[in-house]
C-alpha positions in Angstrom: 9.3 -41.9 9.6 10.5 -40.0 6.5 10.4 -36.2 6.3 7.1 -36.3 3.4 5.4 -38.6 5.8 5.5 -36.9 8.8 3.6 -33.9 7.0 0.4 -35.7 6.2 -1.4 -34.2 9.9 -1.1 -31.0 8.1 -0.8 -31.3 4.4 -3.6 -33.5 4.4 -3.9 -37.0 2.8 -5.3 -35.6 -0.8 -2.6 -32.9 -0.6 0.0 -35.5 0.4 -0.9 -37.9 -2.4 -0.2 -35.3 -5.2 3.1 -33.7 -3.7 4.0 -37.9 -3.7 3.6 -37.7 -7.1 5.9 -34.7 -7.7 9.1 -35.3 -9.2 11.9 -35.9 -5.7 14.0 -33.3 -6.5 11.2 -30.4 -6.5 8.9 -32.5 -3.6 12.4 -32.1 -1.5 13.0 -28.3 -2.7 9.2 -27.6 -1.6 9.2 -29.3 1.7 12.8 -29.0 2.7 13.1 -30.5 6.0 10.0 -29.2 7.5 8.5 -32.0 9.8 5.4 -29.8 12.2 3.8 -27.2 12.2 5.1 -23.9 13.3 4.6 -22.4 16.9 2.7 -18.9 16.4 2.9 -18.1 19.8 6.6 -18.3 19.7 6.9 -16.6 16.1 4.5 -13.8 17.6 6.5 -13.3 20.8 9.5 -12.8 18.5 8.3 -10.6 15.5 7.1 -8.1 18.2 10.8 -7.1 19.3 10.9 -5.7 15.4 9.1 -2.8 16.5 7.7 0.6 14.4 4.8 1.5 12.9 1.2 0.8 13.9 -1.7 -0.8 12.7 -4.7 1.1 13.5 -8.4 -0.2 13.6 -11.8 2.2 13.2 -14.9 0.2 13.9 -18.4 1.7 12.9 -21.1 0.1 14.7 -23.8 2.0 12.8 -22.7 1.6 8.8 -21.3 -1.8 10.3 -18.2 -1.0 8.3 -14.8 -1.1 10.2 -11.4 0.5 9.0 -8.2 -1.1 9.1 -5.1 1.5 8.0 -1.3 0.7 7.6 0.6 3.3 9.7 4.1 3.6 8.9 4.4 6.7 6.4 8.2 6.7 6.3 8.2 3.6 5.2 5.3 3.8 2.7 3.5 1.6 5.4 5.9 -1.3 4.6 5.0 -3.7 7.9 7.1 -4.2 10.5 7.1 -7.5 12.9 5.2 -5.4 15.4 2.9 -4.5 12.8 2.3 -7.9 11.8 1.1 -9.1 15.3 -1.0 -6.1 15.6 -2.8 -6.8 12.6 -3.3 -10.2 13.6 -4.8 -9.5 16.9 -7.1 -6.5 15.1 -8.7 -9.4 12.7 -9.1 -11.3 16.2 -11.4 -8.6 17.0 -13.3 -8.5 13.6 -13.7 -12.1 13.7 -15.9 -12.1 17.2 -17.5 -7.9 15.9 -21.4 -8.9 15.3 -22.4 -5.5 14.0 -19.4 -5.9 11.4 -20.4 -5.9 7.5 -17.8 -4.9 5.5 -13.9 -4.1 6.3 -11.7 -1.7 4.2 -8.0 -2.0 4.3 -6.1 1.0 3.6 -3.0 2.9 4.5 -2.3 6.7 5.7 -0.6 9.4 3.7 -1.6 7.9 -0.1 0.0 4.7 -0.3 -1.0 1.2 0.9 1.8 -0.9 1.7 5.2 -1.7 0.1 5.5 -5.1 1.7 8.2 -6.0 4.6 9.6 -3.0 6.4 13.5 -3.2 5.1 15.0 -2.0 8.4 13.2 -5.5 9.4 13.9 -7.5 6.8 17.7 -7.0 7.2 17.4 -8.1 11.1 15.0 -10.7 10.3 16.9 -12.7 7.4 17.4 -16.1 9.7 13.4 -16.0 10.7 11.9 -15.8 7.0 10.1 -19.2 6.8 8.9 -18.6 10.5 7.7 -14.9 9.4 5.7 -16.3 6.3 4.2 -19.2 8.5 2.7 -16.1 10.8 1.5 -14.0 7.6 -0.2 -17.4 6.4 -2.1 -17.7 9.2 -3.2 -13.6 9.1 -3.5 -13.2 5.6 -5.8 -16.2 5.5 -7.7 -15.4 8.6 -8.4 -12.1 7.1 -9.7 -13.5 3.8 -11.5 -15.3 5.7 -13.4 -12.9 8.0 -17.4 -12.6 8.1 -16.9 -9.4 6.5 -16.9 -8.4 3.0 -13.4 -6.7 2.5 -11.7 -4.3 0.0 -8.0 -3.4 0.0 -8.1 0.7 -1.1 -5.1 0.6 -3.3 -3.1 4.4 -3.6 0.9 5.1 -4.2 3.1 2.2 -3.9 1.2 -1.3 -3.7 4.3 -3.5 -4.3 5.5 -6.7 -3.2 4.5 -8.2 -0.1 1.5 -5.3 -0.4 0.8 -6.8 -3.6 0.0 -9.9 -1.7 -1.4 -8.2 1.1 -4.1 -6.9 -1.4 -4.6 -10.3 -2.5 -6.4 -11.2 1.0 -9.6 -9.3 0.6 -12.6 -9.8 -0.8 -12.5 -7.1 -3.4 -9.5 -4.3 -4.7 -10.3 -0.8 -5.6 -7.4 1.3 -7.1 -6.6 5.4 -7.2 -6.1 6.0 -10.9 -2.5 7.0 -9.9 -1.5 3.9 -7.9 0.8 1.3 -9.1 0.9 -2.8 -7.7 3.0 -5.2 -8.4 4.3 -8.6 -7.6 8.1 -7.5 -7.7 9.5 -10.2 -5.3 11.4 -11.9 -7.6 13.6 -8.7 -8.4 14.5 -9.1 -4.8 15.7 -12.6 -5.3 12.5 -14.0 -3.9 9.2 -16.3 -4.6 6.4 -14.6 -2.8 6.1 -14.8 1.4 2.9 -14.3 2.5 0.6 -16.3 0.2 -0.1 -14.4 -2.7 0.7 -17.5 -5.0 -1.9 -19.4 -3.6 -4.2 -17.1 -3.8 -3.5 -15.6 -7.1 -3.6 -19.6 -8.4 -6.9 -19.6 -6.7 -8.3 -16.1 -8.1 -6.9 -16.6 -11.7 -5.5 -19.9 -12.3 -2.0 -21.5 -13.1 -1.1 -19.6 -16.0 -2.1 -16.0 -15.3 -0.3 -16.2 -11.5 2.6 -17.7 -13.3 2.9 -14.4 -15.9 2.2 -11.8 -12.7 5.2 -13.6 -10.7 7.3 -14.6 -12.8 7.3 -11.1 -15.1 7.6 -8.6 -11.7 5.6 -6.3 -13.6 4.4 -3.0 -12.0 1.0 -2.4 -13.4 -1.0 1.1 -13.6 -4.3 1.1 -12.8 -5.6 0.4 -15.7 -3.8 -2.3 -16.8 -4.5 -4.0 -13.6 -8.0 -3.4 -14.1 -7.7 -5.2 -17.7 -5.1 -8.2 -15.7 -8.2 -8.4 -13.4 -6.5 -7.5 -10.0 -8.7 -4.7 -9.7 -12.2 -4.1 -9.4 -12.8 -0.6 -9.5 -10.9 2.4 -10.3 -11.2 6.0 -8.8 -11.4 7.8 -12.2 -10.6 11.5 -10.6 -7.7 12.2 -8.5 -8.9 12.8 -4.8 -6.9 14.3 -2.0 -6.2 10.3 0.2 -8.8 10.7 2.3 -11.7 11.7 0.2 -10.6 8.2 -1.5 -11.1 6.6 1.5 -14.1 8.0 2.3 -15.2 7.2 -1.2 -14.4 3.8 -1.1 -16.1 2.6 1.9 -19.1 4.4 0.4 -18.4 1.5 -2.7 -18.3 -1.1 -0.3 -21.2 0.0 1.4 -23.4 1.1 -1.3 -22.7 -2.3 -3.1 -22.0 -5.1 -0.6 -22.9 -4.1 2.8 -26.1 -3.1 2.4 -28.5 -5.5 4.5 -28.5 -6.9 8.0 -25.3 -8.2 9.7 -26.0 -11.2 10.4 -27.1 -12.3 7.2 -24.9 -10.4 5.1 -22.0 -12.2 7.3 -23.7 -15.8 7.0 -23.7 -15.3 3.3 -19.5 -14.9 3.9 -18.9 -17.0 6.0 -20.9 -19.6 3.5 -19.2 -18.3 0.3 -15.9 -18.7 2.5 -17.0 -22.6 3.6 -17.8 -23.5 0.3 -14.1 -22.0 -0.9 -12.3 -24.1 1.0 -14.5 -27.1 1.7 -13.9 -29.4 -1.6 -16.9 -31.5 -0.7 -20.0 -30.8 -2.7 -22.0 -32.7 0.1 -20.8 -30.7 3.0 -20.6 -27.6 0.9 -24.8 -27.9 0.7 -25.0 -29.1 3.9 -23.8 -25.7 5.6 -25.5 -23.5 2.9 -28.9 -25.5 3.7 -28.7 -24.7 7.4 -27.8 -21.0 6.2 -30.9 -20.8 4.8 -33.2 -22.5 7.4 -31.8 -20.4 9.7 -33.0 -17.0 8.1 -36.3 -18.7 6.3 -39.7 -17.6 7.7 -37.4 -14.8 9.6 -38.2 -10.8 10.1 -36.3 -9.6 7.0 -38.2 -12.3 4.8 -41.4 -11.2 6.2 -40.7 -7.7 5.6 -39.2 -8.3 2.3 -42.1 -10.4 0.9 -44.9 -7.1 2.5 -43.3 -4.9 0.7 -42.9 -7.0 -2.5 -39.2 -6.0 -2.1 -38.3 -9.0 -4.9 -39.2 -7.3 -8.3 -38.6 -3.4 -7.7 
C-alpha cells in the first residue's frame, strides 16, 4: 500500500481524491510519510513532563457562563505541554456541563496568550508534529463545544495565541491589544490549526495575506481585517475587561435556556462540518421537534414574546 493510500481512513475519500490531484511534489511535502493517526494518549502522557503554568476553569451555574483563563504571567501565558493537556481535559468537562451557555477564554495579568511556551519549545523541537496533532484535536473540540465562546483578547495575542483565538466562537479585543499570526518570522507555517480555520472564516485569499504578511494588527485594524468582533473602546484595569466581556457574551448570546441555546450550537456546529445538505436538515429538523410545543414556546407565544 503506498503512503497516500494508507491515509484515506482518515483523510476521507473526498479529501483523498483532491490531495490525488495535487501536484506529487507538494501532495509528498503535505503528507510526508505520515501513514495513521496519532496516539493522544501517548502524546498527552508526554507533553505533561513540560510542566509550568496552569490552566484554570470558573464555572457559573447560575449566568451558565464558565471562565477559562491562561495562567502563566511570566511567560505572557504562552502554554506549556502541561498546560496543553489541562486545557484539554477542562473542555472535557464543558463538553458533558448542562447548565453551560457561553465560555470566555481569557488570560491573567492583561495579556492572552503568546503561543508555545519557549522554555518548551526548545525541549520539545523533535515532538512538533505530535504537539500539533494534540492542539488539533483541543482546538477543534473547543470550537466545537455546546457553548457559545469568545476569546477576550488584551496585551500580546501572537502566534500560536493568534490561533488559539481562532477556536471560539466570537473575539473581543482591549483597544490596546495587539494579535498577530507571526509564525512565519519564527521560520514556521502555523501549528495548531489556525490555517484551517482562518480558510474557513475568511477564505483563501484573506488567510493567505494574514500568514504569509506576519502582520501584528491593533485593534482596530483587526476589527476592519474582521478578526475581531468587538472592541473595548476605554481602557479598563484587566479585570473590569473581563468582567465586561462576559457581560457581552451574555447580554448578546447567552441569553435563553441551556439547553436550547446549546442545541442551537451544537446544530450551527453539525451543519459546519457536515457537507451534506440532506443530513444537515435532518439534525436541524429533529432540533426543532424536539423544542416544538415545549414550555419556552408556550411561554413565549402567552406573552406574545415574537414582536416586542
Amino acid at each position: 500500500m503506498s503512503a497516500l493510500a494508507s491515509i484515506v481512513p482518515y483523510l476521507g475519500l473526498t479529501a483523498f481524491r483532491r490531495l490525488l490531484t495535487l501536484p506529487k511534489a507538494l501532495a509528498a511535502r503535505l503528507m510526508g510519510s505520515t501513514s495513521s493517526e496519532p496516539n493522544l494518549q501517548t502524546i498527552r502522557e508526554e507533553l505533561e513532563k513540560f510542566e509550568g503554568g496552569s490552566i484554570d476553569l470558573e464555572m457559573d451555574d447560575q449566568s451558565g457562563i464558565a471562565i477559562m483563563m491562561l495562567n502563566n504571567p511570566r511567560r505572557l501565558n504562552s502554554l506549556t505541554g502541561k498546560m496543553m493537556v489541562e486545557m484539554a481535559n477542562h473542555i472535557t468537562v464543558l463538553e458533558k456541563w448542562s447548565a453551560g451557555k457561553g465560555l470566555v477564554l481569557a488570560g491573567v495579568s492583561g495579556n492572552f496568550c503568546s503561543g508555545g511556551d519557549l522554555t518548551f519549545v526548545r525541549k520539545a523541537l523533535h515532538y512538533g508534529e505530535e504537539m500539533a496533532a494534540f492542539q488539533h484535536d483541543t482546538l477543534t473540540r473547543l470550537l466545537n463545544l455546546p457553548l457559545v465562546s469568545v476569546a477576550l483578547l488584551q496585551g500580546h495575542t501572537l502566534g500560536g495565541g493568534a490561533e488559539l483565538c481562532t477556536a471560539c466562537d466570537f473575539r473581543v479585543m482591549s483597544s490596546s491589544a495587539r494579535v498577530g499570526f507571526v509564525q512565519i518570522k519564527m521560520g514556521l507555517p502555523t501549528g495548531w490549526g489556525a490555517t484551517t480555520r482562518l480558510v474557513r472564516l475568511f477564505g483563501r485569499q484573506k488567510a493567505l495575506a494574514l500568514l504569509t504578511s506576519g502582520k501584528v494588527f491593533s485593534a482596530e485594524e483587526a476589527q476592519n481585517e474582521g478578526l475581531v468582533d468587538h472592541i473595548l473602546s476605554y481602557a479598563l484595569h484587566p479585570e473590569e475587561e473581563l468582567s465586561v466581556c462576559k457581560n457581552w457574551l451574555a447580554s448578546n448570546y447567552c441569553q435563553y435556556d441551556a439547553d436550547l441555546t446549546q442545541t442551537v450550537k451544537a446544530s450551527v456546529v453539525h451543519c459546519d462540518i457536515s457537507g451534506d445538505l440532506v443530513d444537515s436538515l435532518k439534525v436541524e429538523r429533529k432540533a426543532f421537534g424536539k423544542f416544538w410545543g415545549g414550555p419556552a414556546q408556550k411561554a413565549a407565544l402567552d406573552a406574545k414574546i415574537k414582536h416586542k
